[in-house]
C-alpha positions, 0 to 999 in steps of 0.5 A: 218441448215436454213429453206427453205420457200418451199411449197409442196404437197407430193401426189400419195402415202399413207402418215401415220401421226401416229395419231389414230384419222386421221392415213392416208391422201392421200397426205401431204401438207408442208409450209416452215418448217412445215406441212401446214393446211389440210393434206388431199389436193386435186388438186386445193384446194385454200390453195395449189396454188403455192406449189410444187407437188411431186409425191410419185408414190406410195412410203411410208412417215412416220414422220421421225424417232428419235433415243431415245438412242444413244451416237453418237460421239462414234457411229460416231468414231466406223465406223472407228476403229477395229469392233469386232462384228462379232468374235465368239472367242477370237482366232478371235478377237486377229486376227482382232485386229493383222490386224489393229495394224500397225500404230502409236498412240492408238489403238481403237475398239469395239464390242468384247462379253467375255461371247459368246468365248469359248476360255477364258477370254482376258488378257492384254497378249493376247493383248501385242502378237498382238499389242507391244507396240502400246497402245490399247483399245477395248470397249466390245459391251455393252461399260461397259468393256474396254480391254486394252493391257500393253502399254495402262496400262503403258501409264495410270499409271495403273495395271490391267490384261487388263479386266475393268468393269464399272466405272473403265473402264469409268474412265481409260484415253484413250486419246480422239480422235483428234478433227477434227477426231471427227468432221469428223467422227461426220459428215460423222455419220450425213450423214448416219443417214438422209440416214437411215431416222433419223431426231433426236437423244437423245445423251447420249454421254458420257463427250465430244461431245456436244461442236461439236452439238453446233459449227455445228448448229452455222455453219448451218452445222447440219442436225439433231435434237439433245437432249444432255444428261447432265452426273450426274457428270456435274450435278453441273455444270449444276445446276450452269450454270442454265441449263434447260431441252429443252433449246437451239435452233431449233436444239440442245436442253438440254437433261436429267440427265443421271445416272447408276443405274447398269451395263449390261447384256454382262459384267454380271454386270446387277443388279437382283432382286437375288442380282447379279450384280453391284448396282452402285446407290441405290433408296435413291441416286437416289431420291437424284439425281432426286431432285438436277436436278428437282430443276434446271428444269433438267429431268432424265434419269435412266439406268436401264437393270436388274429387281433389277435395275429397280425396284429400279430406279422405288422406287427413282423416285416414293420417289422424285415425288413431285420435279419432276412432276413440271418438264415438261419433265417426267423421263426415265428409259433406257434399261428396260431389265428386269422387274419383273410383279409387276413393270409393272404397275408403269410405267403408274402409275408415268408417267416414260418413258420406253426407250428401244432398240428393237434391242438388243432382237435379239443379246442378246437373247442367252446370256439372255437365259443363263445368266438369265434362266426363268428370261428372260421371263421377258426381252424385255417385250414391249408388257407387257409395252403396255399394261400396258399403259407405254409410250415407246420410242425406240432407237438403243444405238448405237454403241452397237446395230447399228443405223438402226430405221428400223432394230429395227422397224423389231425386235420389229415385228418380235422378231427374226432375222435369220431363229430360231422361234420368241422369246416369240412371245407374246411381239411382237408388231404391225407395227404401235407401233413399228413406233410409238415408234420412232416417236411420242413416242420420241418426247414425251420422250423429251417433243417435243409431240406437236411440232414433231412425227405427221404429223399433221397441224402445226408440225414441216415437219420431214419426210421419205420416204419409197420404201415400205409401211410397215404399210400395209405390215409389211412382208417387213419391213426387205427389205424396204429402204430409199428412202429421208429424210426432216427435217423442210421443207429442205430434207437433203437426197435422195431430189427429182425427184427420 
């Protein structure tokens, strides 16, 4: 994406930087791909001759928001295959799945939640009466089950009554997508992600994908920051190659180490302190991990969803903090689901990111009432990881939750998403730390603290603009929408007049 030598003044409208020490300006000054001295500008300042006015008319500009979690390729491919989210039943979702099976080649989709059918567990025979002998398989909503029909298993060598969990799931061979189905689709993905506001993401796709980040910033067709994940087992590779954290260019950046410490809450593998679920890495591995990666300037990041989970990834990183506090970047714990009392305060005491997805309180907060009973008390406890001084990052994991900062912005405020009560209201959070965590603590998550996620002199021009400010109404965050969206001084949706 080149960078445009504009001048402007956004004006006419409030203009939030999310720095406590100037939160609000009364207009935006921007030169070229960042934004220029003196945010509070007036007509006629000296330094301001030449730009561009645009008038806000009232309109709201945030940063531009960042996407902490997401595997954006299998984002980008799920707007186009079979979208189990909303079946409520097996009887439904073997009915959708029917009514796409016409064709040729694999059949995807995802979206589907075992634990919420009343109706049994699925089969691969379930599969085989709808789909014949088109190979199918179908990702579960948290992406940690794969379903898959007897055509897929005879096509892989495999047996199986059609259900995979985890590392078996990860490993079963579905044939990838055509690469210019991944490159449209990835593209189109672009497209909408600037239309919802969003100037960067944290790819934690899994093998696959970063080679399309590359081609389109070489090909100036990019319009996105993108931190690419390095998966634990390329973590030799990388090593070899002499890779480090933040290495890239303007728009492509090496991202952390990404290793599971358990699996998930839908597919009941989430690693508790009772001794259920899956430990797919123990502390003393994890400390081992952590080491290997911080000797190349290689970060982590560390799935973690139940209390068990992350309190062991917290005992691995607080064993191997002497390798890797010399890395610029800190470690992350992803998800941080569930969190027993006394592991709050190790956050802030190792200096460890918690990145988490506001969004998935809202969908999973039946099954995490069923499922984990009080311990759920303990689930999506951002307000406790506020206050216990945790530095936060906030992502979408897309497409398990849908890639929308704003909708997640709405469920860290108001903890609820239909007409029931807030769920433990006491963990909401303020409009301002909600946005804070797509912004500011985002960038910080990825060591970019002092280049973006502030409207600040001299930070990069990342920028969106609302149709409503949700700083002073947060009762109308769920009705706000994107009007345009800049990424170093270029706006690459909704550009003006509007």
């Amino acid at each position: 994406m080149p960078y445009r030598n504009r001048r402007m003044i956004l004006r006419n409208g409030p203009v939030y930087t999310m720095d406590p020490r100037l939160p609000r300006v009364s207009a935006l000054a921007v030169a070229g791909g960042t934004v220029a001295g003196g945010v509070d500008v007036r007509e006629g300042d000296a330094d301001t001759v030449g730009h561009e006015r645009i008038d806000l008319d009232g309109r709201c500009v945030l940063p531009g928001f960042t996407d902490a979690h997401v595997h954006f390729q299998e984002w980008s491919l799920s707007r186009t295959q079979v979208d189990l989210r909303s079946c409520g039943s097996k009887a439904e979702a073997l009915r959708a799945v029917g009514a796409a099976a016409a064709g040729e080649g694999w059949l995807r989709g995802r979206g589907w939640e075992p634990l919420r059918w009343p109706d049994g567990d699925a089969t691969a025979a379930d599969l085989d009466a709808v789909t014949g002998e088109r190979p199918a398989a179908l990702w579960s909503q948290d992406g940690h089950t794969l379903w898959v029909n007897s055509a897929a298993l005879a096509a892989a060598g495999a047996t199986s009554r059609g259900v995979l969990h985890e590392v078996e799931a990860f490993t079963f061979p579905v044939p990838p997508p055509d690469p210019l189905e991944c490159s449209r689709a990835v593209r189109a993905g672009i497209a909408e992600a600037n239309a919802r506001g969003v100037v960067c993401v944290h790819d934690f796709q899994r093998p696959g994908g970063r080679g399309l980040w590359q081609r389109l910033d070489a090909d100036r067709r990019l319009r996105l920051r993108v931190h690419m994940s390095v998966p634990v087992e390329m973590l030799a590779a990388a090593t070899a190659l002499e890779l480090r954290t933040g290495f890239g260019s303007q728009l492509v950046r090496v991202g952390p180490v990404k290793l599971f410490m358990d699996g998930a809450l839908g597919s009941g593998t989430a690693w508790m302190l009772d001794g259920s679920g899956d430990a797919l890495v123990t502390a003393e591995e994890l400390a081992g991990i952590a080491r290997e990666a911080a000797g190349s300037g290689l970060s982590v990041a560390v799935h973690a969803i139940g209390d068990g989970a992350v309190r062991a990834a917290l005992d691995g990183l607080e064993a191997s903090r002497d390798a890797w506090e010399a890395v610029p970047v800190a470690p992350r714990i992803e998800h941080a689901q569930c969190v027993d009392d006394a592991d709050l305060p190790r956050f802030a005491a190792l200096g460890v990111t918690a990145s988490v997805q506001p969004i998935h309180a809202m969908d999973d907060r039946d099954l995490a009432d069923r499922t984990w009973g009080a311990r759920a008390a303990s689930a999506y406890r951002w307000r406790d990881l506020l206050e216990a001084d945790a530095r936060m990052a906030f992502g979408s994991d897309a497409p398990v939750a849908d890639l929308d900062p704003l909708a997640g912005i709405a469920a860290a405020v108001y903890r609820t998403a239909d007409e029931r009560e807030a769920w433990y209201p006491a963990q909401a959070l303020d409009v301002a730390d909600a946005i804070v965590g797509f912004t500011a603590g985002a960038a910080h998550a990825v060591g970019e603290h002092r280049r973006r996620g502030l409207l600040l002199p001299g930070y990069a021009a990342d920028l969106v603009v609302l149709d409503t400010d949700i700083v002073e109404h947060p009762d109308r965050i769920a009705q706000a929408r994107v009007v345009a969206t800049m990424i170093a001084g270029r706006w690459v949706h909704g550009a003006p007049p509007w």
